[in-house]
LOZADO-161418 format. One record per residue (C-alpha): y negated, z negated, x negated; residue in three letters. Coordinates in steps of 0.1 Angstrom, whole numbers, plus 5000, padded with zeros to 4 digits. Example, Ala and Ser with C-alpha at 12.3 -4.5 7.8 and 13.67 -1.06 7.14 Angstrom:
BEGIN
504549224877ALA501149294863SER
This chain:
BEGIN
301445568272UNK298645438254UNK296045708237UNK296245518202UNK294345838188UNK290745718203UNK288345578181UNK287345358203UNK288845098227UNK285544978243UNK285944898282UNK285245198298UNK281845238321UNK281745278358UNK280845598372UNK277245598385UNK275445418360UNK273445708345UNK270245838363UNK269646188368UNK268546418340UNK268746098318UNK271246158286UNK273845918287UNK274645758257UNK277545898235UNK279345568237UNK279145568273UNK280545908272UNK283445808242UNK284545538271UNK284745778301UNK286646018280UNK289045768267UNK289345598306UNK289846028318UNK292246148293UNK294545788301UNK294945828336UNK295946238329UNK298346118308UNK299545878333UNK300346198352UNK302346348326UNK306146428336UNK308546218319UNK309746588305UNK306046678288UNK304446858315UNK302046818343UNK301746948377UNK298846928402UNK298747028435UNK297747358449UNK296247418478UNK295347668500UNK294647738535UNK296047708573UNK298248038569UNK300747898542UNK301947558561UNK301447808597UNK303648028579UNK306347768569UNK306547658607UNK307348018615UNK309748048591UNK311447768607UNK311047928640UNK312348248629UNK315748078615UNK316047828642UNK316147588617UNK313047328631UNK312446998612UNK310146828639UNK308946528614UNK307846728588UNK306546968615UNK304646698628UNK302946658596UNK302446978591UNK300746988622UNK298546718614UNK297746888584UNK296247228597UNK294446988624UNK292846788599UNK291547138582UNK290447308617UNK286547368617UNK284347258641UNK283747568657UNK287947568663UNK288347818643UNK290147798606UNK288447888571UNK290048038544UNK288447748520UNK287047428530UNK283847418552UNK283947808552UNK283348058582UNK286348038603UNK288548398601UNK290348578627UNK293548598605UNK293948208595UNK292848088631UNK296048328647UNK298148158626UNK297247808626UNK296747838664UNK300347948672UNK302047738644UNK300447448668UNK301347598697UNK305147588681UNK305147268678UNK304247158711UNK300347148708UNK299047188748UNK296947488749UNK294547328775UNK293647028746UNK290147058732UNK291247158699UNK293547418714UNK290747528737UNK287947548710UNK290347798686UNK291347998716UNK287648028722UNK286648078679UNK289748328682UNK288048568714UNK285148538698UNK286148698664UNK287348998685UNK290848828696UNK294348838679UNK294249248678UNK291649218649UNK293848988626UNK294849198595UNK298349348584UNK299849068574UNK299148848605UNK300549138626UNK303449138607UNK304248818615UNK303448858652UNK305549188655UNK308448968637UNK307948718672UNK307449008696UNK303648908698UNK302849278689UNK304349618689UNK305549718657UNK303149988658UNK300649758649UNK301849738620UNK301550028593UNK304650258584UNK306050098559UNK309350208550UNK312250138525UNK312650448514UNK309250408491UNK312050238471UNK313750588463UNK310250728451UNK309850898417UNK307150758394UNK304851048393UNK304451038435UNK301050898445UNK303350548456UNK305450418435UNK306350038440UNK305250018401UNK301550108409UNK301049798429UNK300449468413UNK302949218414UNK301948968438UNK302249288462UNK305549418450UNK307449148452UNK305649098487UNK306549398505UNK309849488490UNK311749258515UNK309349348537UNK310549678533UNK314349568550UNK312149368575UNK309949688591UNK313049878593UNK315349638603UNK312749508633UNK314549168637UNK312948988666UNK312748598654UNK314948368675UNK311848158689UNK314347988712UNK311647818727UNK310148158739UNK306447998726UNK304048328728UNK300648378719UNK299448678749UNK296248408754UNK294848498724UNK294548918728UNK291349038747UNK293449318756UNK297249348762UNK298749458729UNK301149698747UNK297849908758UNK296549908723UNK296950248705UNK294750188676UNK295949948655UNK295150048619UNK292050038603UNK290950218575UNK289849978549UNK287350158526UNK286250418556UNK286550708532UNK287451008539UNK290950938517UNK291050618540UNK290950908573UNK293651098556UNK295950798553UNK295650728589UNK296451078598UNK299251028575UNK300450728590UNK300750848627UNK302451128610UNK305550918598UNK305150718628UNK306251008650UNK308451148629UNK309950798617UNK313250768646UNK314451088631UNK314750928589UNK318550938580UNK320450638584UNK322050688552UNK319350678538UNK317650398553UNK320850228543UNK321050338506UNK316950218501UNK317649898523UNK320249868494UNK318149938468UNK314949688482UNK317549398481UNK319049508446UNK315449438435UNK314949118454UNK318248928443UNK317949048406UNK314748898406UNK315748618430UNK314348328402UNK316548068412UNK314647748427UNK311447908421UNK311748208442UNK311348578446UNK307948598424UNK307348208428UNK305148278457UNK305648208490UNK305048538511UNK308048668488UNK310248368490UNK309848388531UNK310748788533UNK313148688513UNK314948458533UNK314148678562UNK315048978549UNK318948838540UNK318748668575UNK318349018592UNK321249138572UNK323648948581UNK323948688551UNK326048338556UNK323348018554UNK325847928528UNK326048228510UNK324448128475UNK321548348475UNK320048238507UNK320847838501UNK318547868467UNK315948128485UNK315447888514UNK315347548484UNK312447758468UNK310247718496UNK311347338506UNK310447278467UNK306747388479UNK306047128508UNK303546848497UNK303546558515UNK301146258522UNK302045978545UNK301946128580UNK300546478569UNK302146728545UNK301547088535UNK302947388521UNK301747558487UNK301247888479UNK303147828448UNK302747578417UNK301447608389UNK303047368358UNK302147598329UNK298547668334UNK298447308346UNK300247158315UNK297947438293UNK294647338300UNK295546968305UNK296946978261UNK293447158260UNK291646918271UNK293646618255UNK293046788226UNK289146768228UNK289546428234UNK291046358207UNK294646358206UNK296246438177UNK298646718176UNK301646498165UNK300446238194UNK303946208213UNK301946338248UNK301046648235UNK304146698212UNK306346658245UNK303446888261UNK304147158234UNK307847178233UNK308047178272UNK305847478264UNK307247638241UNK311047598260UNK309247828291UNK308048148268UNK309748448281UNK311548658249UNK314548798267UNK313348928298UNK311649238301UNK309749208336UNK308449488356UNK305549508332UNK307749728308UNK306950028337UNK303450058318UNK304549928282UNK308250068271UNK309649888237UNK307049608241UNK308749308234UNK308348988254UNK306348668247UNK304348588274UNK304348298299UNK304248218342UNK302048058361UNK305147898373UNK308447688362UNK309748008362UNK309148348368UNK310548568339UNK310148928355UNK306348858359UNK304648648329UNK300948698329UNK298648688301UNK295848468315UNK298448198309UNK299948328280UNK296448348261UNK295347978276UNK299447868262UNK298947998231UNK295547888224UNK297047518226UNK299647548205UNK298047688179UNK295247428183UNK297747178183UNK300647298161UNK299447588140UNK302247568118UNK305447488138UNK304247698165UNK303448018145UNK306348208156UNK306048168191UNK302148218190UNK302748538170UNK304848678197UNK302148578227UNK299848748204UNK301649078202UNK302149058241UNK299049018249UNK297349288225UNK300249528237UNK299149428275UNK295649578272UNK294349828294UNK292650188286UNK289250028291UNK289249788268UNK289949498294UNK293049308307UNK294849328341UNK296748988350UNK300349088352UNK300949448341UNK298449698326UNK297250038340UNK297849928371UNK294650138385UNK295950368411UNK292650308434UNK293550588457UNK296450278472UNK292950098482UNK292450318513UNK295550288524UNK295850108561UNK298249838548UNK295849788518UNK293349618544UNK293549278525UNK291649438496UNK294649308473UNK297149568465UNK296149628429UNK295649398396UNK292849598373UNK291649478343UNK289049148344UNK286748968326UNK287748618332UNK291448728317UNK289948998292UNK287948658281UNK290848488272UNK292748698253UNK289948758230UNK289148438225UNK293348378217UNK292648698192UNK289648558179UNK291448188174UNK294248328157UNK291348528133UNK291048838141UNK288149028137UNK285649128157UNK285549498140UNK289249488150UNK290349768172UNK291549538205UNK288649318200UNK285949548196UNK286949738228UNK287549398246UNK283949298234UNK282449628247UNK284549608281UNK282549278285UNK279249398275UNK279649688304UNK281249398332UNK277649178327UNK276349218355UNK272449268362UNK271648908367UNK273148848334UNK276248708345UNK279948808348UNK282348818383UNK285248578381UNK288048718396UNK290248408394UNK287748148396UNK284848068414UNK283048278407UNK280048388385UNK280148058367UNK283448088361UNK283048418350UNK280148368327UNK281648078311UNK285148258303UNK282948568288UNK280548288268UNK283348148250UNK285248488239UNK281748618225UNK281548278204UNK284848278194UNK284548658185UNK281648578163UNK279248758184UNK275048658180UNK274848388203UNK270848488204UNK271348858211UNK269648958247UNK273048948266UNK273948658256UNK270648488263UNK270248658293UNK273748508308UNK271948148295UNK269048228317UNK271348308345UNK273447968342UNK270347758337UNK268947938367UNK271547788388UNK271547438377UNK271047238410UNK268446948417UNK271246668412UNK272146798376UNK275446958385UNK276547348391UNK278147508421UNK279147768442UNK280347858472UNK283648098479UNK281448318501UNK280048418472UNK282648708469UNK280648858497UNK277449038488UNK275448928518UNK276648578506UNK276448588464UNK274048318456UNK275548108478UNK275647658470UNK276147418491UNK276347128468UNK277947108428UNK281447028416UNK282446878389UNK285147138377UNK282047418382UNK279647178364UNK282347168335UNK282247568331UNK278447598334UNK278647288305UNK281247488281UNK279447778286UNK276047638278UNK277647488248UNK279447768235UNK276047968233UNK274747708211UNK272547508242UNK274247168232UNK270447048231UNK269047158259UNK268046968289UNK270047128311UNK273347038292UNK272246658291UNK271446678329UNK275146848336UNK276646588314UNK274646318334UNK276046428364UNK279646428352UNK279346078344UNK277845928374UNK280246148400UNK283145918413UNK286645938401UNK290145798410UNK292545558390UNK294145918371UNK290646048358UNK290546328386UNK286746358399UNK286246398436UNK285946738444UNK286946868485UNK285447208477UNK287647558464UNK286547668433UNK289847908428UNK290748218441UNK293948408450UNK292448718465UNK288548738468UNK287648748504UNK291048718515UNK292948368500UNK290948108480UNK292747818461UNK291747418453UNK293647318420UNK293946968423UNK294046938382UNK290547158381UNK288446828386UNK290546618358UNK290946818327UNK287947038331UNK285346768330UNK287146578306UNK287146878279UNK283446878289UNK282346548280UNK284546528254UNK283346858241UNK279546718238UNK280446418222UNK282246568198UNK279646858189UNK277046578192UNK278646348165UNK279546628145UNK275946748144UNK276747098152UNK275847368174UNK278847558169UNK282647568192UNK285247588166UNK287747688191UNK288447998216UNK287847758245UNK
């Protein structure tokens, strides 16, 4: 497909041609966005969408093996690759990261240790011998968190007491109690409602090959009493693990009808929200509990429910050549989103057949009919949001709803008024008591959960954040609302109170500050805020602060940890793309340190479909806990980029028209 909407069809220039801090020349720039946006749209689905990978770390592909293991259902070719796989990503030290080139964690290591070690991996092999070694060192198996436990109880690696109570009767719960499986985000509901059948149930995997992991415990698990930790090490956090032995003592004497009448109810939940091919939630922890938890009770492999559970998962598995992996999920619509965004800066048309395909796949995967488990927060709000995924109707989110919607209007103000009209009223419905918005349901603030010992992962709950409360004002502010408008005005002041000291803002979904600072740059702009007023210059002095020797922006995972927040080890060119938009949408398209970031983008190396080279995360599932790598992140963010400052360049103007 050709991109007849370019001005220009002059040969496009080969990376590494400008010198740093030099301003390349806005022809160069018009070639390398024509040469970008054609190989994205070589990428496009035949059906109008696109879909990059997603990656994330040893414990997803370690987790697949063990599903297999659990079933007795092995595949030892695609096994194999999987193995070669979570070699490949091992660190030096033996140990595994969460992200790539980060400090190797107890958790990941456990996993990607045994998964090998399932497969046939000899312990006594060097690589073997350095993770046992990484492992003992991080304080042995007995310090991996819940999760990881979970998994080892399921193998008989553990006791179940290392594992928290955690009981399907929270099922039968009235709203008002402290728990209520409402007053945990989504990611953890759908999580630990099969997990619910599991811990009661106590299946013990098949494992037919008997493959244990006691080598990796500094002390024999059976002679550990302490398992739990309390994560916050409050007083509340004490009280919970009080609590906990409590119900553990007292948890042989629960009713079996009861037991039986909640393990009803947890699966009730799971299969209504089964989601077809894309799974329980369209992640994988769900869609493995899942499976597991109909493979404890006593389901068929042909019963209809677990044949399409167990395809969700397969539909995950990446595969190149002699190495595969597994996903955490996919991610079409933000993919597809941001890819019509940036086509759109580079100057397609909105009745070019790309992005008209783009739009009505689009517009085909909004959610009207459904109303998901947000309605616990937001009775007679009516639907219009859209997933992450191909489909995930119970749990739209309105990062991707606001990033949709933006693009259609953009590209089809009039033909897609309806449909933007609904996002809009989703979205402005969604927003929190403090002025921000969470990512899949609202009020969703119960901090006392945090202390609980399951809640050691730091994850159970989805507050409001900048980077989403970002978006949706900049969707308000598109669609022209004003900034004296209720929603926005208490959006606009949630932000003001977020910035942090330095003058920048946390990015809970991207990495991190930079991300953060450019989602909260573009909202203000797009919400008519002055783009001199001290805040707002003050988060300019922050990202200019940053800029590294070589022209480009970065930063490192690690810096979710305090010890660790200024963290770089080299720039990307998806960060470099933030710090660039945000620059520009403060009105710093002149400044050196824009042409600098631009020259970098256009001497970094790229493949044959416009994706820079970038190895490093700059994503995040779960700060300090599970980190992503978008493949798409180092196409159509650099792209909008460059395309942006030639555009605002040739246009002699300082000023973004649009709410990205």
């Amino acid at each position: 497909m050709s991109v007849t909407a370019f001005k220009t069809s002059e040969r496009t220039s080969e990376p590494g041609q400008t010198p740093p801090g030099e301003a390349p020349s806005l022809d160069a720039i018009e070639r390398t966005v024509q040469t970008v946006a054609e190989g994205i749209l070589k990428r496009q689905k035949p059906d109008g969408h696109w879909v990059y990978e997603l990656e994330a770390d040893a414990t997803i592909p370690a987790e697949y093996i063990f599903l297999n293991r659990f079933l007795d259902t092995p595949q030892p070719e695609l096994e194999a690759k999987l193995a070669r796989y979570l070699r490949g990503i091992q660190n030096e030290d033996g140990g595994w990261p969460l992200f790539h080139k980060g400090a190797s964690n107890v958790s990941a290591s456990v996993k990607g240790y045994y998964a090998l070690k399932m497969v046939g991996d000899d312990i006594e092999t060097p690589h073997m011998k350095k993770a046992r070694e990484r492992i003992h060192a991080l304080g042995g198996a007995e310090k991996a968190n819940v999760f990881t436990r979970f998994a080892l109880a399921l193998f008989g690696q553990a006791p179940w007491r290392a594992v928290p109570v955690t009981r399907p009767e929270a099922l039968l719960l009235p709203e008002w109690f402290p728990f209520h499986i409402s007053k945990v985000s989504y990611w953890s509901r759908t999580v630990m409602v099969p997990m619910f059948v599991l811990c009661a149930l106590k299946p013990r995997a098949r494992n037919v090959d008997g493959v244990g992991i006691p080598e990796l415990f500094l002390t024999d698990p059976e002679k550990i009493r302490e398992w739990q930790n309390n994560p916050t090490g409050s007083r509340l956090g004490n009280f919970f693990l009080v609590l906990d032995k409590i119900l553990r003592a007292i948890e042989v004497f629960f009713p079996k009808f009861l037991e039986k009448k909640s393990i009803d109810k947890c699966m009730d939940f799971t299969l209504e929200r089964l989601n077809g091919e894309d799974g329980l939630g369209a992640i994988f922890p769900a869609m493995a509990n899942s499976v597991m938890a109909m493979d404890a009770l006593g389901y068929s492999r042909d019963d209809p429910h677990f044949k399409i559970a167990r395809k969700s998962i397969d539909l995950l598995v990446v595969e190149h050549g002699d190495s595969a992996y597994c996903q955490p999920c996919v991610s079409p619509v933000w993919d597809t989103g941001l890819a019509a965004h940036a086509l759109l800066e580079a100057g397609l048309p909105g009745d070019h057949p790309a992005i008209a395909k783009a739009v009505d796949w689009l517009m085909d995967r909004q959610v009207l009919d459904v109303e998901g488990d947000w309605i616990w927060q937001r009775p007679g709000l009516r639907p219009g949001g859209w997933a992450f995924q191909y489909r995930n109707d119970y749990y739209p989110d309105v990062d991707d709803t606001a990033v949709v919607a933006l693009a259609l209007h953009r590209a089809k103000p009039g033909e897609t008024q309806n449909a933007v009209s609904r996002a809009a009223e989703w979205v402005e419905g969604m927003q929190c008591g403090n002025g921000g918005w969470a990512a899949f349901d609202a009020e969703n603030e119960k901090y006392h959960l945090n202390h609980i010992p399951f809640a050691d992962h730091g994850a159970l709950l989805d507050p409001p954040t900048l980077d989403v409360s970002a978006r949706c004002l900049s969707l308000l502010a598109q669609l022209g609302y004003d900034k004296n408008h209720p929603k926005v005005a208490a959006g606009l002041e949630y932000m003001r109170i977020e910035q942090e000291s330095d003058g920048s803002w946390f990015g809970r979904w991207g990495t991190n500050y930079i991300y953060g600072t450019w989602s909260a740059l573009c909202a203000f702009n797009a919400a008519g805020e002055d783009m001199t007023a001290p805040h707002i210059q003050k988060a300019v002095d922050w990202l200019k602060s940053r800029q590294r020797e070589d022209g480009g922006w970065g930063e490192d995972c690690a810096s979710y940890w305090d010890e660790t927040k200024a963290l770089c080890h080299e720039s990307t060119p998806s960060q470099t793309a933030w710090a660039l938009l945000g620059l520009m949408a403060a009105g710093e398209l002149d400044s050196p340190e824009v042409a600098k970031g631009v020259a970098y983008l256009m001497r970094m190396p790229r493949d044959m479909y416009g994706k820079w080279h970038e190895e490093r995360y700059t994503a995040v599932g779960f700060p300090k806990v599970f980190y992503l790598r978008y493949h798409g992140y180092s196409a159509y963010f650099p792209l909008w980029a460059l395309a942006r400052y030639k555009n605002l360049k040739r246009a002699n103007s300082r000023r973004t028209a649009y709410g990205m």
